[in-house]
MIDOSE-1310 file (N, C-alpha, C; in nm, 2 decimals, decimal comma, always signed):
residues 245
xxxx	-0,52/-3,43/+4,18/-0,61/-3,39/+4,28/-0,73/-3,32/+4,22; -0,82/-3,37/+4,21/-1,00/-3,35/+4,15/-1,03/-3,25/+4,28; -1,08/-3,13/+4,17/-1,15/-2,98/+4,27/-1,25/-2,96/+4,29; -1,35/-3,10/+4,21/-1,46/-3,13/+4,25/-1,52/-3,24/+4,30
xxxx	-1,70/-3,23/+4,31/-1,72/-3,39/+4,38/-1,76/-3,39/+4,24; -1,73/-3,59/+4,20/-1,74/-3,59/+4,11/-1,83/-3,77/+4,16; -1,90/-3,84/+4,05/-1,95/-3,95/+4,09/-1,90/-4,05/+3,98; -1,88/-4,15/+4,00/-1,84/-4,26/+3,90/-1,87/-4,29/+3,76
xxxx	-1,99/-4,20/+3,75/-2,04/-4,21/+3,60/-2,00/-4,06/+3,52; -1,93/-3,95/+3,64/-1,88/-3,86/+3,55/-1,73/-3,87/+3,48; -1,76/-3,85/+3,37/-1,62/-3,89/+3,26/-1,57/-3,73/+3,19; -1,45/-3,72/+3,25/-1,42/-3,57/+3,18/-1,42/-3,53/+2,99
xxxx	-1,44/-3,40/+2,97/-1,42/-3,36/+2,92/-1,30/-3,35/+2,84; -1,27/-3,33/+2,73/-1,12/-3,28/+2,69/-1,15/-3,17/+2,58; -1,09/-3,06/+2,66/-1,06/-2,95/+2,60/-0,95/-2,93/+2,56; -0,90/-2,91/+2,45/-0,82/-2,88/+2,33/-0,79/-2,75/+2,28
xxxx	-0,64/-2,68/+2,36/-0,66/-2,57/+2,30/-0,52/-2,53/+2,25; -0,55/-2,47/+2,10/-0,44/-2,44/+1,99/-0,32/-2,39/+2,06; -0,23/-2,35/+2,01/-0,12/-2,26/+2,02/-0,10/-2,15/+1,88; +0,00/-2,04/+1,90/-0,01/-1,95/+1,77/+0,04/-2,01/+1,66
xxxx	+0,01/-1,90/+1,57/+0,01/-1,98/+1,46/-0,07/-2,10/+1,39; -0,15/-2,10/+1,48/-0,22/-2,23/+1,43/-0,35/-2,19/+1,45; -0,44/-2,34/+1,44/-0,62/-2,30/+1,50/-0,66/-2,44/+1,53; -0,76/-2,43/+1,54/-0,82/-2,57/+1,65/-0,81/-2,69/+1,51
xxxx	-0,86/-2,70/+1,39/-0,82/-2,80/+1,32/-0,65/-2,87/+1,33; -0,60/-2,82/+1,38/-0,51/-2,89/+1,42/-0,47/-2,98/+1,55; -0,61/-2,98/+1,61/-0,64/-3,06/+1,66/-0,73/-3,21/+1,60; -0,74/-3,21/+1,48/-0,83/-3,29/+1,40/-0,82/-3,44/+1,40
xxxx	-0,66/-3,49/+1,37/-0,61/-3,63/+1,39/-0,63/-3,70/+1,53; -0,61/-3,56/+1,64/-0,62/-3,61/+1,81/-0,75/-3,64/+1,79; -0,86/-3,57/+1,76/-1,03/-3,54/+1,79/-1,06/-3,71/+1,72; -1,05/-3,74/+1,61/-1,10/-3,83/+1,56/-1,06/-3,97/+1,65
xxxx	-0,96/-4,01/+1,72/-0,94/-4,10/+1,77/-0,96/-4,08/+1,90; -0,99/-3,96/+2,00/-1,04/-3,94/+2,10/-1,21/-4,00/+2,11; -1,27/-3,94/+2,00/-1,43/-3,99/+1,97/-1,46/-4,10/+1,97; -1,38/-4,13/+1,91/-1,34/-4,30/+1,85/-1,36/-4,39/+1,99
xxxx	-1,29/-4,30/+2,06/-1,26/-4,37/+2,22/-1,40/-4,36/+2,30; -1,51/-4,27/+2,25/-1,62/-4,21/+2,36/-1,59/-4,11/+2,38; -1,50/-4,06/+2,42/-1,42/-3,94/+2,48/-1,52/-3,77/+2,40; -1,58/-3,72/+2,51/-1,64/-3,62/+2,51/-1,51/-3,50/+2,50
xxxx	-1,51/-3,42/+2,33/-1,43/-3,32/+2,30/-1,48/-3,18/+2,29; -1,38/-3,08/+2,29/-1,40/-2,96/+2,26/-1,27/-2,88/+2,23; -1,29/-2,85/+2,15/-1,15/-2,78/+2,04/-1,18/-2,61/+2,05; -1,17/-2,51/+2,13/-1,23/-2,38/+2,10/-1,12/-2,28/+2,04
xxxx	-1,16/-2,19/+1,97/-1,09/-2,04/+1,87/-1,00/-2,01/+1,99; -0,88/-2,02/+2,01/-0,78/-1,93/+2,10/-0,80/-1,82/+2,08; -0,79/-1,70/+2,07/-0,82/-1,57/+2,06/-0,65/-1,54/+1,99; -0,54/-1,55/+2,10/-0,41/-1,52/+1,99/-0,40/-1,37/+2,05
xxxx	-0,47/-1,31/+2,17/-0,47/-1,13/+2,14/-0,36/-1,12/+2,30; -0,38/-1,21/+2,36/-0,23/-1,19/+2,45/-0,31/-1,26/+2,59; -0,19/-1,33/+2,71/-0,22/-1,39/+2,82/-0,29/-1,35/+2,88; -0,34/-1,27/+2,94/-0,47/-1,22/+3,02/-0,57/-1,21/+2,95
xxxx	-0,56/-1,17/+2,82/-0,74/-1,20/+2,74/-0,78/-1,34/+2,70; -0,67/-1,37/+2,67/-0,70/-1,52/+2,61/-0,72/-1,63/+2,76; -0,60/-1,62/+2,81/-0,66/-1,71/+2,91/-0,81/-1,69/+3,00; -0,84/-1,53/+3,04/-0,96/-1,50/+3,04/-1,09/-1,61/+2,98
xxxx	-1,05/-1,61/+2,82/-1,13/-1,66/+2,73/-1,14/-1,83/+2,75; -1,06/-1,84/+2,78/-1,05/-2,02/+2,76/-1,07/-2,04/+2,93; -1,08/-1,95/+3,03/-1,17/-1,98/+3,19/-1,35/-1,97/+3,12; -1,36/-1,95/+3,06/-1,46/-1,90/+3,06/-1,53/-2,04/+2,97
xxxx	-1,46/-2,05/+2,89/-1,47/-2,19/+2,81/-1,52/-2,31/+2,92; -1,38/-2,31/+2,98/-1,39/-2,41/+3,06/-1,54/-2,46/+3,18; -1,59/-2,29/+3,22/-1,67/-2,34/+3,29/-1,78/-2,29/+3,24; -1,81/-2,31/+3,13/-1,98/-2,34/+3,05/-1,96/-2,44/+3,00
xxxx	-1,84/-2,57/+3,05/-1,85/-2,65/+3,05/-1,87/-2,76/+3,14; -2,00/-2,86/+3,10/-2,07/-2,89/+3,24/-1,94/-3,04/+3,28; -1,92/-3,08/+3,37/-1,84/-3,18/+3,46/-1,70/-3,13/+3,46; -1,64/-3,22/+3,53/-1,48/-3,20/+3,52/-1,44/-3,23/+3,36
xxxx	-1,30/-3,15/+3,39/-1,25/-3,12/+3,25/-1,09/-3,20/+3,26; -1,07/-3,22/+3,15/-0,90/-3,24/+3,10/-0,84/-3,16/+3,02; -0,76/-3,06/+3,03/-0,76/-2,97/+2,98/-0,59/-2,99/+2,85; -0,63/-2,96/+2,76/-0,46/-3,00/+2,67/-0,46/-2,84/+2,59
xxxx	-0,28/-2,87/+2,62/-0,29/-2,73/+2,57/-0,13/-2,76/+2,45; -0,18/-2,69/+2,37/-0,05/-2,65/+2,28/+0,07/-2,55/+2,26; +0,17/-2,57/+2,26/+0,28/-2,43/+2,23/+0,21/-2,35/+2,37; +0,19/-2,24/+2,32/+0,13/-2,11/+2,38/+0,02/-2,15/+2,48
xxxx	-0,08/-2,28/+2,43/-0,16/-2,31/+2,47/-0,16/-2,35/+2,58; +0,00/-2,41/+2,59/-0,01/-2,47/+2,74/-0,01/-2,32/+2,85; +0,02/-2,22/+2,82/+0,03/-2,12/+2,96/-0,08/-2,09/+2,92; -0,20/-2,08/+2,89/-0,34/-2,07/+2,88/-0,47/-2,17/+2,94
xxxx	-0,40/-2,26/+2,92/-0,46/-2,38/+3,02/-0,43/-2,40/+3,12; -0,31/-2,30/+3,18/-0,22/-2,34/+3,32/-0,30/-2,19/+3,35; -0,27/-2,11/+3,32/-0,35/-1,96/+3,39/-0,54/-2,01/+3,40; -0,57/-2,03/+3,30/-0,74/-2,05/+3,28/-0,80/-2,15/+3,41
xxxx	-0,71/-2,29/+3,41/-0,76/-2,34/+3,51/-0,74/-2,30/+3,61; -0,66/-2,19/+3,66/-0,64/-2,13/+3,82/-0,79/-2,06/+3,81; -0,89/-1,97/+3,72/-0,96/-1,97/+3,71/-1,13/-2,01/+3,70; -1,12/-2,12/+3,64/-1,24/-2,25/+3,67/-1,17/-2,35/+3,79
xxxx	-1,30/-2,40/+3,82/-1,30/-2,50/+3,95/-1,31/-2,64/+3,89; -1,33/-2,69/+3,73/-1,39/-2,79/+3,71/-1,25/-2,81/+3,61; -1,12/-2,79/+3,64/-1,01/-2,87/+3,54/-0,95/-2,95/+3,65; -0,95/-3,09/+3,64/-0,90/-3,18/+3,69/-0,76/-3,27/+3,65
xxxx	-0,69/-3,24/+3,51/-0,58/-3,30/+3,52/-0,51/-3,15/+3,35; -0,40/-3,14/+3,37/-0,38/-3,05/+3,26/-0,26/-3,15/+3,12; -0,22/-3,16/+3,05/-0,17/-3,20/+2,95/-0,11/-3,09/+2,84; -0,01/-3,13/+2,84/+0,12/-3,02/+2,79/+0,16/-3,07/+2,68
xxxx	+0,14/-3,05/+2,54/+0,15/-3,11/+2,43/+0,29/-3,03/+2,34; +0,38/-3,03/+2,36/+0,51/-2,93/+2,27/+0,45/-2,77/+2,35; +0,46/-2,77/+2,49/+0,36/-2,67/+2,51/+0,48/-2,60/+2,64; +0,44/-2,47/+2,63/+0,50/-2,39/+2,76/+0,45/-2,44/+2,89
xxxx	+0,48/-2,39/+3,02/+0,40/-2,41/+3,10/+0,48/-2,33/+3,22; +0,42/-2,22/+3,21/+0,50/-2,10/+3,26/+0,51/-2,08/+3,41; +0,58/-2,01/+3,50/+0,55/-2,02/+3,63/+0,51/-1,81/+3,64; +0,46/-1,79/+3,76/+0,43/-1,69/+3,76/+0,57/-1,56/+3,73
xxxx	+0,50/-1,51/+3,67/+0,57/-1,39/+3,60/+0,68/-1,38/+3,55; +0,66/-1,52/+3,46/+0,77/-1,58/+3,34/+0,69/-1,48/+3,23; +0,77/-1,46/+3,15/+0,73/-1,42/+2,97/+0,81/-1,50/+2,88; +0,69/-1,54/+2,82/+0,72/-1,66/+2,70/+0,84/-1,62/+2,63
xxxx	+0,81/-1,47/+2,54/+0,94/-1,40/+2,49/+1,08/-1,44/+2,55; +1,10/-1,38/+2,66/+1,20/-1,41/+2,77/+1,26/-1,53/+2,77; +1,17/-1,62/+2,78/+1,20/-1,81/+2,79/+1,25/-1,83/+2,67; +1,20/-1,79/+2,59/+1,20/-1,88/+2,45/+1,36/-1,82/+2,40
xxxx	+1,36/-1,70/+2,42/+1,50/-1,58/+2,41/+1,66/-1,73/+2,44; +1,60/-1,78/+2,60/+1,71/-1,86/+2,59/+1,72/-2,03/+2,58; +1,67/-2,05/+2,48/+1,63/-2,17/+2,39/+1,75/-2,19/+2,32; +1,84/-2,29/+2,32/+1,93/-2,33/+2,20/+1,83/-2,40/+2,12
xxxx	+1,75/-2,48/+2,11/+1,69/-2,56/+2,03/+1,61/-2,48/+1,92; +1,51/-2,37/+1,97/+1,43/-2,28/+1,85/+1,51/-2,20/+1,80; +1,46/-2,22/+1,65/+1,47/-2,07/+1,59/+1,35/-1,98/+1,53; +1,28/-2,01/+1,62/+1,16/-1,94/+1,54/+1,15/-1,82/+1,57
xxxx	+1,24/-1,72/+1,66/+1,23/-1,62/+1,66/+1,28/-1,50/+1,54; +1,42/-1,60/+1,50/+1,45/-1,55/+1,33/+1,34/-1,58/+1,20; +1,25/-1,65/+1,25/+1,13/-1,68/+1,12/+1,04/-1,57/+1,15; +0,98/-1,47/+1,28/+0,88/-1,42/+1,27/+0,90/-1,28/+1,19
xxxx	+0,75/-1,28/+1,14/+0,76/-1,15/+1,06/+0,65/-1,06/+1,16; +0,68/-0,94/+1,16/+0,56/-0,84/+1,29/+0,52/-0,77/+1,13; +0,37/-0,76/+1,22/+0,29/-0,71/+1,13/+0,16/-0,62/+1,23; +0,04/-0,56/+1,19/+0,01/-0,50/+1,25/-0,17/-0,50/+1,23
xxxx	-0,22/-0,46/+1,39/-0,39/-0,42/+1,33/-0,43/-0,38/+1,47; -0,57/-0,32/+1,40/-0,60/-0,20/+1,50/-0,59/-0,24/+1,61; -0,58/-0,15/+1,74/-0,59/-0,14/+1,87/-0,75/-0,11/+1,92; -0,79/-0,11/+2,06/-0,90/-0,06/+2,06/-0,92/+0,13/+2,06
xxxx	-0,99/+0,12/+2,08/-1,10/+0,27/+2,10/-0,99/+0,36/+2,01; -0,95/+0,34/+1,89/-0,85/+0,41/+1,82/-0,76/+0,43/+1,87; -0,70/+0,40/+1,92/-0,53/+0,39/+1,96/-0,43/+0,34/+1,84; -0,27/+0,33/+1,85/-0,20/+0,31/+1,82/-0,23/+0,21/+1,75
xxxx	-0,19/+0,14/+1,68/-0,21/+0,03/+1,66/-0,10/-0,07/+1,66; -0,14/-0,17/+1,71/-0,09/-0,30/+1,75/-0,02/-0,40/+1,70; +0,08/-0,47/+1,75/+0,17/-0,55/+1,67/+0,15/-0,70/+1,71; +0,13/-0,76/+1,60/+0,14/-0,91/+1,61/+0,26/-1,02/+1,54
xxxx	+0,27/-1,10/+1,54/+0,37/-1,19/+1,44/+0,32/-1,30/+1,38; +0,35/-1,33/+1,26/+0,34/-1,40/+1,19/+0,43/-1,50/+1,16; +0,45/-1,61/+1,09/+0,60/-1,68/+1,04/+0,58/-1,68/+0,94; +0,72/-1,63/+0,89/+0,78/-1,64/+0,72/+0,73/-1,74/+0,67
xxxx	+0,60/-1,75/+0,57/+0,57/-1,91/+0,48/+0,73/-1,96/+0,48; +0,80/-1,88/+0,41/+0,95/-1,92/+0,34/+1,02/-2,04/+0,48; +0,99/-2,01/+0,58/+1,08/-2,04/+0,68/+0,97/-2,11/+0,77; +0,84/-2,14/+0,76/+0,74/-2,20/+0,81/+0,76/-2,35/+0,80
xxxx	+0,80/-2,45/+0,75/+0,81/-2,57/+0,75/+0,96/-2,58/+0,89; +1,06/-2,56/+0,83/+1,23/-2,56/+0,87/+1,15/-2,53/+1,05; +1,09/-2,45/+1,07/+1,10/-2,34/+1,21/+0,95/-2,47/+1,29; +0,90/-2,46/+1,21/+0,72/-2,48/+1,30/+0,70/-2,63/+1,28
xxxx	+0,71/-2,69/+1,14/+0,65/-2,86/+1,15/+0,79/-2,90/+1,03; +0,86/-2,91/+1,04/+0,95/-3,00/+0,97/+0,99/-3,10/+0,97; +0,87/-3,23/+1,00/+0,87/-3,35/+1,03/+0,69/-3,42/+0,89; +0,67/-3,28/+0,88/+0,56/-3,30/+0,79/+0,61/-3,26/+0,64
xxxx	+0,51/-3,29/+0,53/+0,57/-3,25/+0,38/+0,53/-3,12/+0,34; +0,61/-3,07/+0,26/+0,62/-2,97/+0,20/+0,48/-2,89/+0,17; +0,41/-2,97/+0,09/+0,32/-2,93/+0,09/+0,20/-2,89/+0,15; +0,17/-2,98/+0,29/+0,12/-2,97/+0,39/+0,15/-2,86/+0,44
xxxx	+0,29/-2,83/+0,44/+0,34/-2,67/+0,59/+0,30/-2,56/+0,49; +0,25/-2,57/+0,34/+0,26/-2,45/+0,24/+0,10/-2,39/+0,27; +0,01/-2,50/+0,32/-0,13/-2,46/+0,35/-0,12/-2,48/+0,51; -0,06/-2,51/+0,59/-0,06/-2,47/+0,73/+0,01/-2,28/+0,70
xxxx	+0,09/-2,31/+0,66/+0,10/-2,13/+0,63/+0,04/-2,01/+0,60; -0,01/-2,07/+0,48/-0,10/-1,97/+0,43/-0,27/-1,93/+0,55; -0,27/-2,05/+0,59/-0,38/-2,00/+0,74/-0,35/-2,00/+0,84; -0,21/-1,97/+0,89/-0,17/-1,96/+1,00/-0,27/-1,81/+1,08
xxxx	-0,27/-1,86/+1,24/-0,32/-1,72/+1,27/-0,20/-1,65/+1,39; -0,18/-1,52/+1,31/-0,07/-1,46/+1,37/-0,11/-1,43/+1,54; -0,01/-1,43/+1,62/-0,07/-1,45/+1,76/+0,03/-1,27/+1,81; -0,06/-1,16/+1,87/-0,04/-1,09/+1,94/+0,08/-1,07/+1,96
xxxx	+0,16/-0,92/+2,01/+0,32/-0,95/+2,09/+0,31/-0,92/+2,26; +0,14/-0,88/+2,28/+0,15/-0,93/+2,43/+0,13/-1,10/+2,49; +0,16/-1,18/+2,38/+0,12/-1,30/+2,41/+0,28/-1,33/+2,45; +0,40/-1,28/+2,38/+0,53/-1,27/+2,43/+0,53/-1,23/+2,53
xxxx	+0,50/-1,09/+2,51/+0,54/-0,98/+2,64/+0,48/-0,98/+2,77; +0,39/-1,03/+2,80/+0,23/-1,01/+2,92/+0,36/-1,13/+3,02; +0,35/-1,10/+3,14/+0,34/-1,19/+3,24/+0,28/-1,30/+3,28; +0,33/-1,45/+3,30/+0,20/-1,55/+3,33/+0,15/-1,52/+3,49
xxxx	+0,02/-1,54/+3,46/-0,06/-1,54/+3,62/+0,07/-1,68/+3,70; -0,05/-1,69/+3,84/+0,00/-1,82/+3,91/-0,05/-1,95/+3,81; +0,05/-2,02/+3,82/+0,03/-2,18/+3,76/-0,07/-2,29/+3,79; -0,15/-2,34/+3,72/-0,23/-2,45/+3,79/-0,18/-2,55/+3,83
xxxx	-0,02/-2,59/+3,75/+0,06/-2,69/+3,74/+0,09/-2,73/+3,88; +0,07/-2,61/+3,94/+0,14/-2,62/+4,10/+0,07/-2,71/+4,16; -0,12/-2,72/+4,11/-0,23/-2,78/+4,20/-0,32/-2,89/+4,12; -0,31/-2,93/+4,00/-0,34/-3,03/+3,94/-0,22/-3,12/+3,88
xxxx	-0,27/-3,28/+3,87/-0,20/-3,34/+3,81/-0,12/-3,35/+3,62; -0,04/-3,33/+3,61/+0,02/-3,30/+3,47/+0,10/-3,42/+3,39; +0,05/-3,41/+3,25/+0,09/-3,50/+3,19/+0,16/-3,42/+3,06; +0,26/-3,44/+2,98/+0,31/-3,38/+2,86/+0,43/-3,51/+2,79
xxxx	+0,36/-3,41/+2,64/+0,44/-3,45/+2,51/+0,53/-3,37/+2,50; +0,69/-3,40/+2,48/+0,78/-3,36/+2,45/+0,82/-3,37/+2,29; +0,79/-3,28/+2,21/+0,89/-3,33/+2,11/+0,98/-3,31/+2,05; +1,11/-3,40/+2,04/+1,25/-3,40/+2,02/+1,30/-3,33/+1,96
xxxx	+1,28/-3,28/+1,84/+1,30/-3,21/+1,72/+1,19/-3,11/+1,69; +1,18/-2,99/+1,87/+1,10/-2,91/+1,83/+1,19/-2,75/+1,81; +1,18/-2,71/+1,71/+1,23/-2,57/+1,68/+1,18/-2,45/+1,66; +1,05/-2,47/+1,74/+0,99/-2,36/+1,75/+0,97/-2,33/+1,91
xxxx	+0,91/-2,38/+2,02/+0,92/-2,35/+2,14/+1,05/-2,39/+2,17; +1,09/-2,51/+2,13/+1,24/-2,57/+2,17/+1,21/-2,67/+2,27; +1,30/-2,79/+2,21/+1,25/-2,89/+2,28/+1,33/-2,85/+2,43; +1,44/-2,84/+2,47/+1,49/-2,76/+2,61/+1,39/-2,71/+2,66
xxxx	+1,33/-2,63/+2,60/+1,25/-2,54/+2,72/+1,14/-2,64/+2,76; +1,06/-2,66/+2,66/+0,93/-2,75/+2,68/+0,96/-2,84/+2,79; +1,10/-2,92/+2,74/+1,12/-3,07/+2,88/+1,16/-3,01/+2,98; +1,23/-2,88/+3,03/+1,25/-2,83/+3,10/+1,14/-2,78/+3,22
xxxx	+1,02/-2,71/+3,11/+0,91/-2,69/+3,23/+0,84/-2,80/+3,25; +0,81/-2,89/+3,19/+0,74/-3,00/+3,20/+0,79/-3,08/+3,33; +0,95/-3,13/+3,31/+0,97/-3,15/+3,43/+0,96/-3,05/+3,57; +1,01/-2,92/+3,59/+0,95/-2,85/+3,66/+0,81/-2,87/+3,77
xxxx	+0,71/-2,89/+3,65/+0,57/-2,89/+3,67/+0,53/-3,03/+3,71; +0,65/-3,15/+3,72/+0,63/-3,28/+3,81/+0,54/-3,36/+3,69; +0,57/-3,33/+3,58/+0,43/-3,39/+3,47/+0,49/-3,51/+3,44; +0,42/-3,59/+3,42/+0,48/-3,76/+3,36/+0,54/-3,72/+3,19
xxxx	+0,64/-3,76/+3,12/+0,67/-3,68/+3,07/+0,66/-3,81/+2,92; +0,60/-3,80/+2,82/+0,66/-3,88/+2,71/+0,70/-3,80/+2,59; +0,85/-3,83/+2,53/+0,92/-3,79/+2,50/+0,87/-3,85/+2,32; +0,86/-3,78/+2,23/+0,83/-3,82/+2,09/+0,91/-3,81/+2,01
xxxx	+0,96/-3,87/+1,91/+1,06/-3,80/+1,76/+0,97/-3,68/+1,68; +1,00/-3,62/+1,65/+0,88/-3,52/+1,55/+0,91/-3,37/+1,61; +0,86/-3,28/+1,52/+0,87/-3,15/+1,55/+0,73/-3,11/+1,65; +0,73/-2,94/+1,62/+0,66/-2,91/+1,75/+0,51/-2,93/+1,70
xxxx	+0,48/-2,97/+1,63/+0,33/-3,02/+1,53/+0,31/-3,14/+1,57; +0,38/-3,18/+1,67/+0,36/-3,35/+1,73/+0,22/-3,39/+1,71; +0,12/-3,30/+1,71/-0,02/-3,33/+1,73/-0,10/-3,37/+1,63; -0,03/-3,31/+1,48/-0,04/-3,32/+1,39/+0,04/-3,49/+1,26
xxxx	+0,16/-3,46/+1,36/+0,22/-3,60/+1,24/+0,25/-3,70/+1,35; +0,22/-3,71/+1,47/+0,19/-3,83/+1,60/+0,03/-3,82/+1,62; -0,07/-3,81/+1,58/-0,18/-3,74/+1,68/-0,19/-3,91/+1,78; -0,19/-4,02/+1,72/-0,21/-4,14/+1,79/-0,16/-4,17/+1,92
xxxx	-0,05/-4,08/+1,90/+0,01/-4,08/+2,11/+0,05/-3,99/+2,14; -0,01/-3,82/+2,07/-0,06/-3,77/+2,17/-0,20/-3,81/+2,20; -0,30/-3,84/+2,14/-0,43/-3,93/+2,19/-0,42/-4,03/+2,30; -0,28/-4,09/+2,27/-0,27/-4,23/+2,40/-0,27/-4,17/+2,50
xxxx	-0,15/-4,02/+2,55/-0,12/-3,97/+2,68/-0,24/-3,88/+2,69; -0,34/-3,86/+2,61/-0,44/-3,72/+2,70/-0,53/-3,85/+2,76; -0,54/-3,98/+2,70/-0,62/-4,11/+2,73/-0,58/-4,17/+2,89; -0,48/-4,17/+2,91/-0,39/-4,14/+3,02/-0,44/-4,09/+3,14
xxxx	-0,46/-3,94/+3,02/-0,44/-3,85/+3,20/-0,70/-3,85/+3,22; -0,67/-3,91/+3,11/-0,82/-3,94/+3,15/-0,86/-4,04/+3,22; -0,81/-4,15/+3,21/-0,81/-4,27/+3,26/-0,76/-4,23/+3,48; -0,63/-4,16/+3,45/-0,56/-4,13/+3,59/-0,69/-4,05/+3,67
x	-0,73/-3,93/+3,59/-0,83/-3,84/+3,69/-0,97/-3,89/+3,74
């Protein structure tokens, strides 16, 4: 259901946004074959500082973005693209890539807590940095390099997860802890990647909200880096939900 008027010559957008631990080049294999296609992209910095700032940040994205949008989200990303679009008027279909997709006043922490499939909560390491106006200072997580391939992309080579590690960006612990807003999922059309052999959100949970959220669901072999060692079909299903909107 399109929340705008839109006219035949307008072609959405696809906005691409990371999950923790990661950053927007990890959108790189999707971007190149999206282009490929015509497909107008945009990959923006997630912030990582917790659900109400970040999603904040990526509404804000969305609408200094001129026409309708397709909005993909990763891991974390997906409850960022599901809060953000309740905020912009111009997201027209959302896409759930190994991604959450939370309902109001879910906590990711919480969800993830009862996952048989992850273990990435035994891989994080908490670490710390300033808060504002001098306060306390604040806790974020990181993953164990040691335990970084096994937990996050263990469908990719060794050496690959040793430089996805060492630039990982550690994501906030209100990004755990914060409440999700209301869901967009409720009011746009949803499309997601499942992947089989994910051990870090968990493939359970992911197919779990995905179905929830009524999304057309394609199911992949590969860890939760699907985006990374599949990007060719997740590129086919965001092609999909462009073609649908």
């Amino acid at each position: 259901m399109s929340l705008i008027h839109r006219t035949k010559n307008d072609s959405p957008t696809v906005v691409l946004v990371h999950g923790a631990f990661a950053d927007a080049s990890s959108w790189n294999g999707v971007i190149e074959r999206l282009q490929h296609e015509g497909v107008q992209v945009k990959a923006p910095a997630n912030p990582l500082r917790g659900i109400a700032i970040d999603s904040a940040y990526i509404a804000t994205v969305f609408e200094e973005t001129p026409g309708p949008i397709v909005a993909v989200g990763h891991s974390y990303g997906g409850a960022m693209i599901s809060n953000a679009a309740k905020q912009a008027k111009n997201v027209v279909g959302l896409v759930f890539v190994a991604a959450f997709a939370p309902d109001e006043g879910e906590r990711l922490g919480e969800v993830q807590e009862g996952s048989k499939d992850s273990v990435l909560n035994r891989a994080l390491v908490p670490q710390h940095y300033p808060s504002a106006n001098g306060g306390e200072p604040a806790v974020e997580f990181a993953i164990d390099p040691a335990k970084f391939h096994e937990a996050f992309a263990a469908d990719l080579p060794t050496e690959q997860t040793a430089l996805m590690a060492a630039t990982q960006r550690p994501v906030a612990e209100l990004g755990f802890s914060e409440p999700s807003g209301p869901p967009a999922w409720k009011d746009l059309p949803s499309w997601a990647v499942v992947a089989t052999v994910d051990r870090a959100a968990g493939t359970d949970v992911t197919r779990s909200m995905a179905e929830r959220a009524g999304a057309e669901i394609r199911e992949v072999p590969g860890s939760h880096v699907i985006m990374v060692s599949e990007p060719r079909v997740v590129a086919d299903v965001i092609m999909e939900a462009v073609a649908a909107v």
